[in-house]
C-alpha positions as a Markdown table, in Angstrom:
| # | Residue | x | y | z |
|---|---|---|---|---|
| 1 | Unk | 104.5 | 91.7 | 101.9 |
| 2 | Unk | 107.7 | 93.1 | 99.8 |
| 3 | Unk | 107.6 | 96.7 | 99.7 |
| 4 | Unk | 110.1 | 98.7 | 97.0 |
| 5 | Unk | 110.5 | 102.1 | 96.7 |
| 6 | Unk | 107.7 | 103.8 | 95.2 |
| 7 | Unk | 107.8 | 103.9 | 91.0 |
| 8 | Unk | 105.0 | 106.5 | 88.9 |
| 9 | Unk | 102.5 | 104.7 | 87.2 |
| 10 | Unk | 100.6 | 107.5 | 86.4 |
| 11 | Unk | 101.0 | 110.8 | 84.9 |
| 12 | Unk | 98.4 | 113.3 | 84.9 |
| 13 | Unk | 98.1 | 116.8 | 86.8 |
| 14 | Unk | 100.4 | 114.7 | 89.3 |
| 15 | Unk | 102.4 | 112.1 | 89.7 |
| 16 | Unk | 101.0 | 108.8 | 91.2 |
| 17 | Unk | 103.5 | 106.2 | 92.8 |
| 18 | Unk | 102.0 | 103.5 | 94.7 |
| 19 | Unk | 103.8 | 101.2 | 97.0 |
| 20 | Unk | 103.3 | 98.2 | 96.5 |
| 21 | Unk | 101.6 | 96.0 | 93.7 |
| 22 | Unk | 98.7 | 96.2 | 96.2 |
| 23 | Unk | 98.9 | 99.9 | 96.5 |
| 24 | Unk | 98.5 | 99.8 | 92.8 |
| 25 | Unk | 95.9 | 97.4 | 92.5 |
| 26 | Unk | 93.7 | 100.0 | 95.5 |
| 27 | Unk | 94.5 | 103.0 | 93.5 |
| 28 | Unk | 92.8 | 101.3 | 90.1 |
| 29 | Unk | 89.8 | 100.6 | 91.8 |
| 30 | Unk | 89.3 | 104.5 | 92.9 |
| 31 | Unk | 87.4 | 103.5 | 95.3 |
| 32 | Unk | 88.2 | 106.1 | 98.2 |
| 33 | Unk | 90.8 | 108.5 | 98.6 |
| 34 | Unk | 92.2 | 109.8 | 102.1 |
| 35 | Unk | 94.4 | 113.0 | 101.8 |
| 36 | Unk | 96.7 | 113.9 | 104.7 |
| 37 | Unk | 97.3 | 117.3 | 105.4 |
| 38 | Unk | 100.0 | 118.9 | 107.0 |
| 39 | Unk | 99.6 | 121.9 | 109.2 |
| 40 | Unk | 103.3 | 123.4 | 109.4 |
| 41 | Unk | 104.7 | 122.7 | 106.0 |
| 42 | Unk | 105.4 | 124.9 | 103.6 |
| 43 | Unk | 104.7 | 122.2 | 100.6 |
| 44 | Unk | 100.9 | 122.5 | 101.2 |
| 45 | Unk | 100.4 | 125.9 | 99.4 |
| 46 | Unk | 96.9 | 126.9 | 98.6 |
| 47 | Unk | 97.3 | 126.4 | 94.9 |
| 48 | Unk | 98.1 | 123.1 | 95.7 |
| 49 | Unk | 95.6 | 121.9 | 97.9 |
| 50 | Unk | 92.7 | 123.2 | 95.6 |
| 51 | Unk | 94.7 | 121.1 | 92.7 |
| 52 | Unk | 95.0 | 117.9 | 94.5 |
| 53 | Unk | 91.9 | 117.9 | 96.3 |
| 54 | Unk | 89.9 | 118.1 | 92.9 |
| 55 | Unk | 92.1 | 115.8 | 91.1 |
| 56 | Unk | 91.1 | 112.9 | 94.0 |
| 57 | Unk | 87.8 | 113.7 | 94.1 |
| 58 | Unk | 87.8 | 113.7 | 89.9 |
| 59 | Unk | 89.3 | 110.4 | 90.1 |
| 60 | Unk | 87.9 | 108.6 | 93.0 |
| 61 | Unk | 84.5 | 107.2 | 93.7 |
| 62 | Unk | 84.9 | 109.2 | 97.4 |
| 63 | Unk | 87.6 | 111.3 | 98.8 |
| 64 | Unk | 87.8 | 112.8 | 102.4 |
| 65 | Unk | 90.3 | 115.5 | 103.5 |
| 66 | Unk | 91.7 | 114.7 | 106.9 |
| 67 | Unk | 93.3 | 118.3 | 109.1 |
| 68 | Unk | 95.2 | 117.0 | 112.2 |
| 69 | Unk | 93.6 | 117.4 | 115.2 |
| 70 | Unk | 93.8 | 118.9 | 118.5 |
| 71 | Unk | 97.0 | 116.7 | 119.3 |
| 72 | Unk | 98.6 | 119.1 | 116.6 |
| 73 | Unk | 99.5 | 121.2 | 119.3 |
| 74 | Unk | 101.9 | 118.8 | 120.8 |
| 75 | Unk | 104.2 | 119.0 | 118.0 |
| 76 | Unk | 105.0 | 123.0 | 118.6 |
| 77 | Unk | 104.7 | 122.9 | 122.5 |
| 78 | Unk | 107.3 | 119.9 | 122.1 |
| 79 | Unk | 109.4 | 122.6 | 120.1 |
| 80 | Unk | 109.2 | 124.9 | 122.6 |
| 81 | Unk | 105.6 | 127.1 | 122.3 |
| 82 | Unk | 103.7 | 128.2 | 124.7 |
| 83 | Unk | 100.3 | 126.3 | 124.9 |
| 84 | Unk | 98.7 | 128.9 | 124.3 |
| 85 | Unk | 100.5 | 130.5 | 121.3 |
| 86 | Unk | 100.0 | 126.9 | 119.8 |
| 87 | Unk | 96.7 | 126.7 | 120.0 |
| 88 | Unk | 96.1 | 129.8 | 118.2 |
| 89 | Unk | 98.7 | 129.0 | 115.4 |
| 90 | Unk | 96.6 | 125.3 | 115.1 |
| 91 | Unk | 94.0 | 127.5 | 114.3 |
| 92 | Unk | 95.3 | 129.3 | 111.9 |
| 93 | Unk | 97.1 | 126.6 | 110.2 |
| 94 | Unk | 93.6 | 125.1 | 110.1 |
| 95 | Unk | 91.6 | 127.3 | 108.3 |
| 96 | Unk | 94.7 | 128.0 | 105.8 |
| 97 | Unk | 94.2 | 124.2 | 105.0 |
| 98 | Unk | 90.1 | 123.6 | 105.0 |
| 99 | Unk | 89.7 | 126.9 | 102.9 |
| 100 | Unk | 91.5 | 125.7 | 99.6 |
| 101 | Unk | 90.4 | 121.8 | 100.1 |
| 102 | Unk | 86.7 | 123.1 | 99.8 |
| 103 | Unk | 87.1 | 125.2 | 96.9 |
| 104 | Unk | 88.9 | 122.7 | 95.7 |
| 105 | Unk | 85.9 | 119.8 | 96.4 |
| 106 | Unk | 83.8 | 122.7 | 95.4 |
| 107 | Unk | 85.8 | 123.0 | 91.5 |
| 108 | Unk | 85.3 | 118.9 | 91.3 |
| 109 | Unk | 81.5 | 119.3 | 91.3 |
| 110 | Unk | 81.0 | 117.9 | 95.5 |
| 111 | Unk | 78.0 | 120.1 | 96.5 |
| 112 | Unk | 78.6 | 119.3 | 100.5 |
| 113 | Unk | 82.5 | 119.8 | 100.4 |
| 114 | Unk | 82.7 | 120.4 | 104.6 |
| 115 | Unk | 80.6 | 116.7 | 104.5 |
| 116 | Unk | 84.5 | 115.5 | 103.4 |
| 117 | Unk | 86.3 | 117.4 | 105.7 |
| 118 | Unk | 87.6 | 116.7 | 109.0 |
| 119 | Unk | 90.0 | 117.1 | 112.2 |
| 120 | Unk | 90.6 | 114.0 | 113.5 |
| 121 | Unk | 89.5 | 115.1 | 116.6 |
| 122 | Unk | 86.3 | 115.6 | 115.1 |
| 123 | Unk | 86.2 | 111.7 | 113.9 |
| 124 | Unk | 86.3 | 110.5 | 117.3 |
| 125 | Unk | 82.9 | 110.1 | 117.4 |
| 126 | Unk | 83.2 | 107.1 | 114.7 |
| 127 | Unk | 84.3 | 103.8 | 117.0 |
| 128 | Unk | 86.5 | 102.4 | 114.6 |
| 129 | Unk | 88.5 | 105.8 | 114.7 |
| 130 | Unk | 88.5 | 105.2 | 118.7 |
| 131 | Unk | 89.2 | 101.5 | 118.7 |
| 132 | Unk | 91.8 | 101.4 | 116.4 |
| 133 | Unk | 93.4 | 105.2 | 118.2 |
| 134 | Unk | 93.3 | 102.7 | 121.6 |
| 135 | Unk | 95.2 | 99.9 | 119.8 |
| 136 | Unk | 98.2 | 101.8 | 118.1 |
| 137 | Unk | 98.5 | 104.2 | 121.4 |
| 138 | Unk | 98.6 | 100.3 | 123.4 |
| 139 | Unk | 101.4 | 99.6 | 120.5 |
| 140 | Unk | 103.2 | 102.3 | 120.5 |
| 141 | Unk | 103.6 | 102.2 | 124.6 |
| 142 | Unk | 104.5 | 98.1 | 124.3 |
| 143 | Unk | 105.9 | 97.3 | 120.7 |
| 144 | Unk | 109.2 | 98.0 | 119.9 |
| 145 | Unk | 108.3 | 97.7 | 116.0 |
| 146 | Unk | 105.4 | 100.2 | 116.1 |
| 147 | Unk | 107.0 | 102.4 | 118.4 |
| 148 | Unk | 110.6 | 102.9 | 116.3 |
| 149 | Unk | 108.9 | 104.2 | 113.2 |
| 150 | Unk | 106.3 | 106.1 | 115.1 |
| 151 | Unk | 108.8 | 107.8 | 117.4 |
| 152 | Unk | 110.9 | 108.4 | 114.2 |
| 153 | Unk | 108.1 | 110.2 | 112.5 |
| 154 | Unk | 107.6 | 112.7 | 115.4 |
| 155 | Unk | 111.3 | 113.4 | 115.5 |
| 156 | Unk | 110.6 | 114.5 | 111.9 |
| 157 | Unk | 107.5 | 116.2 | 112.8 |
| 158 | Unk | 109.5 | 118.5 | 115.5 |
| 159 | Unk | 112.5 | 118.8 | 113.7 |
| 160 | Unk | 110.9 | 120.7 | 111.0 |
| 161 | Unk | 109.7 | 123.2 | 113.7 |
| 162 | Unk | 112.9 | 123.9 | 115.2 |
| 163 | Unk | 115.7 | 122.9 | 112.4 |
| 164 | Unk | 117.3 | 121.1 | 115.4 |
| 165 | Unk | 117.8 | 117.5 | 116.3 |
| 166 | Unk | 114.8 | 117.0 | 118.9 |
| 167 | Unk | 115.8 | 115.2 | 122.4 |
| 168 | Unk | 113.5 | 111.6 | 123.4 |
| 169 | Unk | 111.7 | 114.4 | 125.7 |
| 170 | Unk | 110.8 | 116.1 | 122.8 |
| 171 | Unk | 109.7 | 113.4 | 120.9 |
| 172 | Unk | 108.4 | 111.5 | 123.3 |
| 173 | Unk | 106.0 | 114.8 | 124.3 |
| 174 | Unk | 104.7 | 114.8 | 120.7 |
| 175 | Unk | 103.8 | 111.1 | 120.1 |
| 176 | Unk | 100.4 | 111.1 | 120.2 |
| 177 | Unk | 100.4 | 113.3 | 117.4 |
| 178 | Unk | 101.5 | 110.5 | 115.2 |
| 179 | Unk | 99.1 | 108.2 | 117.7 |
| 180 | Unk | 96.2 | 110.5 | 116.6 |
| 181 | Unk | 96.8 | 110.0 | 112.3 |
| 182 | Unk | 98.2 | 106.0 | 112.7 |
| 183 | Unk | 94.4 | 104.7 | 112.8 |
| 184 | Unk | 94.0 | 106.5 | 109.1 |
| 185 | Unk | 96.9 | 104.3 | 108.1 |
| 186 | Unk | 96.2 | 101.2 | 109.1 |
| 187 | Unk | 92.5 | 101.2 | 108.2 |
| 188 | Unk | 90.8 | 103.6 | 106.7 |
| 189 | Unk | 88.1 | 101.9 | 104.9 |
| 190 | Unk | 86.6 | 100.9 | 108.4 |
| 191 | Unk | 86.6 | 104.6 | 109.6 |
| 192 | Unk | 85.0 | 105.9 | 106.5 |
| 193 | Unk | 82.9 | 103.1 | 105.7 |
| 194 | Unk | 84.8 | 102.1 | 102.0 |
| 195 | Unk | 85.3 | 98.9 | 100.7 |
| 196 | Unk | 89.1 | 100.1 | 100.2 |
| 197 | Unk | 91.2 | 103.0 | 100.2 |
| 198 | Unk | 94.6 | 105.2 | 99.5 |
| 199 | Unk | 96.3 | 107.5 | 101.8 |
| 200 | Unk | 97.3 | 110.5 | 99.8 |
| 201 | Unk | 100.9 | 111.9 | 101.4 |
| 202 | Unk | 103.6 | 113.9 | 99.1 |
| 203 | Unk | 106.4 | 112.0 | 99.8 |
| 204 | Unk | 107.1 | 108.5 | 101.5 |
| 205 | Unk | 107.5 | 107.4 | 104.7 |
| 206 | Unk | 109.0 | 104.4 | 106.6 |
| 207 | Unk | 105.8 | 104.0 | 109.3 |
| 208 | Unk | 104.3 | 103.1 | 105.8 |
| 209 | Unk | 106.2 | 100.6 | 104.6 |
| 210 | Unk | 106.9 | 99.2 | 108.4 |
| 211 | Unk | 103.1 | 98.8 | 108.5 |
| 212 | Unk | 102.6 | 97.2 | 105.0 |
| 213 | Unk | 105.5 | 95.0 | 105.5 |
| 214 | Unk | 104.2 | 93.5 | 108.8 |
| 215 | Unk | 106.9 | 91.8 | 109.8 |
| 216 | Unk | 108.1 | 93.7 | 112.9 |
| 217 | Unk | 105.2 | 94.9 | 114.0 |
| 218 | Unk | 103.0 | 92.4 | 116.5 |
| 219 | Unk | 100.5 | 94.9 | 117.9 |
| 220 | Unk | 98.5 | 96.1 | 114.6 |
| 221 | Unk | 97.4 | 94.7 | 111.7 |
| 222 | Unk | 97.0 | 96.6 | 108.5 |
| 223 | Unk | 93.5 | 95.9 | 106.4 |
| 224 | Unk | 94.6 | 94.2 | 102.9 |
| 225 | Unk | 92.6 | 96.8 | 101.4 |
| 226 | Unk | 94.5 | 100.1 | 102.7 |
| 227 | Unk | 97.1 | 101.1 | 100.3 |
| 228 | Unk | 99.4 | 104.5 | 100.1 |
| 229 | Unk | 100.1 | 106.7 | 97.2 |
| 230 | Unk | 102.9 | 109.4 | 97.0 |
| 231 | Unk | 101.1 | 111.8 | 95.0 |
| 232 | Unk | 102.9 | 115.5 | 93.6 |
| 233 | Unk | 102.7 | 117.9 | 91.1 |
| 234 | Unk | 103.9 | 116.4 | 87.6 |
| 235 | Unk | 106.0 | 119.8 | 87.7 |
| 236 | Unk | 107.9 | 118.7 | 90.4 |
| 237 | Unk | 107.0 | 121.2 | 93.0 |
């Protein structure tokens, strides 16, 4: 599959890009949207989550709202926190998240709003969540094309903590973080029980287009019917 850098087909309260034609041809069918949300970055004010959150679920049949997990924690201890201190932050960072995506569920007319809410910690209950956690963590350990992007990603993740280059200690300490989120990547429609879906993230990323191009990557398969959106405010915040 040829993936190209992502162009805006859409221009509404935000800015849609899709990846790929695929992406594209997901995204029309509004069947189910996944938003990703990041605990320790300043782009996901409240405003915004409350925006976004009821723009996808306006626009899609179904939309969950995915907070990372326990594993969350790894990504600050890697940057030097104490285990406790990061534990508390998580939870802080949490509820500064959930809060605005349920008012914002709550504004598109979704009477249950904590129904489409989750820590992927709480999702491990679901076995394709586990079974497809197993595979990627079996990947990243043994595949030199998942593990490159992967390991890339949590360099990102604990560079933006510290605003220093991160050593492989460092990164390595934090990859289950990215272990944790890959299953919503690869196959969210089997976690959430949709025919297809999008994965909602602000800007793009190469895991993404590593995983929909296929080519280096022998250890996991991405369903045909996952896509990815780059999704921001038509402002340009």
């Amino acid at each position: 599959m040829t993936t190209t850098t992502p162009k805006t087909v859409e221009q509404t309260a935000f800015d849609v890009a899709p990846y790929t034609d695929n992406c594209a041809r997901i995204y029309e069918a509004a069947e189910h949207a996944l938003i990703g949300l990041s605990p320790f970055n300043s782009y996901y004010k409240s405003g915004l989550i409350r925006s976004l959150t009821e723009w996808a679920a306006r626009r899609f049949a179904t939309v969950d709202v995915f907070i990372p997990g326990d594993e969350a924690m790894l990504t600050l201890t890697a940057a030097g926190w104490d285990p406790g201190h990061a534990e508390r932050r998580l939870h802080q960072a949490r509820k500064k998240l959930r809060g605005p995506a349920r008012q914002g569920l709550l504004a598109a007319g979704i009477d249950l709003p904590d129904h489409y809410l989750h820590t992927w910690t709480e999702l491990l209950d679901r076995p394709a969540y586990r079974h497809l956690r197993a595979q990627v963590g079996q990947g990243c350990r043994t595949d030199p094309g998942l593990r490159r992007p992967a390991r890339e990603l949590s360099r990102k993740a604990v560079r933006g903590l510290t605003g220093d280059e991160p050593d492989d200690r460092q990164i390595d300490h934090a990859l289950d973080y990215v272990v944790a989120e890959m299953p919503f990547m690869i196959d969210s429609p089997s976690i959430f029980h949709v025919k297809s879906s999008v994965f909602v993230y602000h800007q793009p990323f190469e895991l993404a287009h590593c995983l929909l191009d296929g080519r280096e990557i022998s250890s996991v398969e991405i369903n045909p019917a996952q896509g990815f959106l780059v999704v921001r405010p038509s402002s340009g915040e």
